[in-house]
C-alpha positions in Angstrom: 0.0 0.0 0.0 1.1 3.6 -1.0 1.8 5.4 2.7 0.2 8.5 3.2 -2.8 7.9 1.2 -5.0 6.7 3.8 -7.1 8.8 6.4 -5.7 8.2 9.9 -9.2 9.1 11.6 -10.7 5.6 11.5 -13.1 4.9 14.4 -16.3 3.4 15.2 -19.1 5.7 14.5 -22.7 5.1 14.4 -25.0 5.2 11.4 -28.4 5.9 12.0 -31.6 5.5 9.1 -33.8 8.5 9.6 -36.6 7.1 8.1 -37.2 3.9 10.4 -34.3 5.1 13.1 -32.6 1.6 12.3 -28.9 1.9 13.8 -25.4 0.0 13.2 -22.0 0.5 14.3 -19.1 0.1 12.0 -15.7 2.0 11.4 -15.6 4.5 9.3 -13.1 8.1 8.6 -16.7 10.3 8.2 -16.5 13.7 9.7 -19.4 14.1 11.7 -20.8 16.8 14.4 -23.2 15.1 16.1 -23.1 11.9 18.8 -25.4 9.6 20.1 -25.5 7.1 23.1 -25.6 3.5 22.5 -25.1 1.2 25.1 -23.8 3.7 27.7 -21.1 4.4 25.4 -21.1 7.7 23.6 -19.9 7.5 19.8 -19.9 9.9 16.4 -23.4 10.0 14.6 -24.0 9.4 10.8 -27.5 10.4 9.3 -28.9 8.9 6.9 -32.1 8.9 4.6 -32.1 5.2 3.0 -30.2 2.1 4.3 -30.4 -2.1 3.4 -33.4 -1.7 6.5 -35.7 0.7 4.3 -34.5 -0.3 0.9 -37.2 -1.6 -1.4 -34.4 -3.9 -2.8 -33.2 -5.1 0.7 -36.8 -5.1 2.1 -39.1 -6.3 -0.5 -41.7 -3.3 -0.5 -42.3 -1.0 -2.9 -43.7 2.4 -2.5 -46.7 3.0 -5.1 -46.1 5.7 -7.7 -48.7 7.7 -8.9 -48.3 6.9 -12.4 -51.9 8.3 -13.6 -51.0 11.7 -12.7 -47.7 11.4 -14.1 -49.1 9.6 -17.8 -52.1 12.9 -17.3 -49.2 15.6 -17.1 -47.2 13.8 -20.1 -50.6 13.9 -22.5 -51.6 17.5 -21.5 -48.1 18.3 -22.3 -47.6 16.6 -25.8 -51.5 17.3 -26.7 -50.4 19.9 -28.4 -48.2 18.3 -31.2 -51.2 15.3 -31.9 -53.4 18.1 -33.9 
């Protein structure tokens, strides 16, 4: 490995999953300003929006799309080229 390269910061931070507050602990170099408590010990705080916990791919659900508003707004815009 090339020295010098590599962040030096390494540590075990917590990433959290906003949308179902899901949490894991892993080591990771992320600059972060916020902590959080977990297990009476006190470590660096990643936010997130999606992880493999809310995933559709990871968890099998999908969120319905309204697709008849969205086909609606497509034919009122290209109406005007069908005359």
């Amino acid at each position: 490995m090339k020295k010098g390269i590599h962040p030096e910061n390494y540590r075990l931070v917590v990433f959290k999953d906003m949308s179902n507050d899901e949490t894991f602990i892993t080591r990771s170099a992320a600059e972060t300003r916020d902590t959080i408590e977990v297990d009476g010990v006190e470590y660096p705080l990643v936010k997130m929006e999606i992880s493999s916990t809310s995933h559709p791919f990871y968890t099998g659900k999908v969120k319905l799309v309204d697709t008849a508003g969205r086909i609606d707004k497509f034919k009122n815009k290209y109406a005007k080229f069908n005359k």
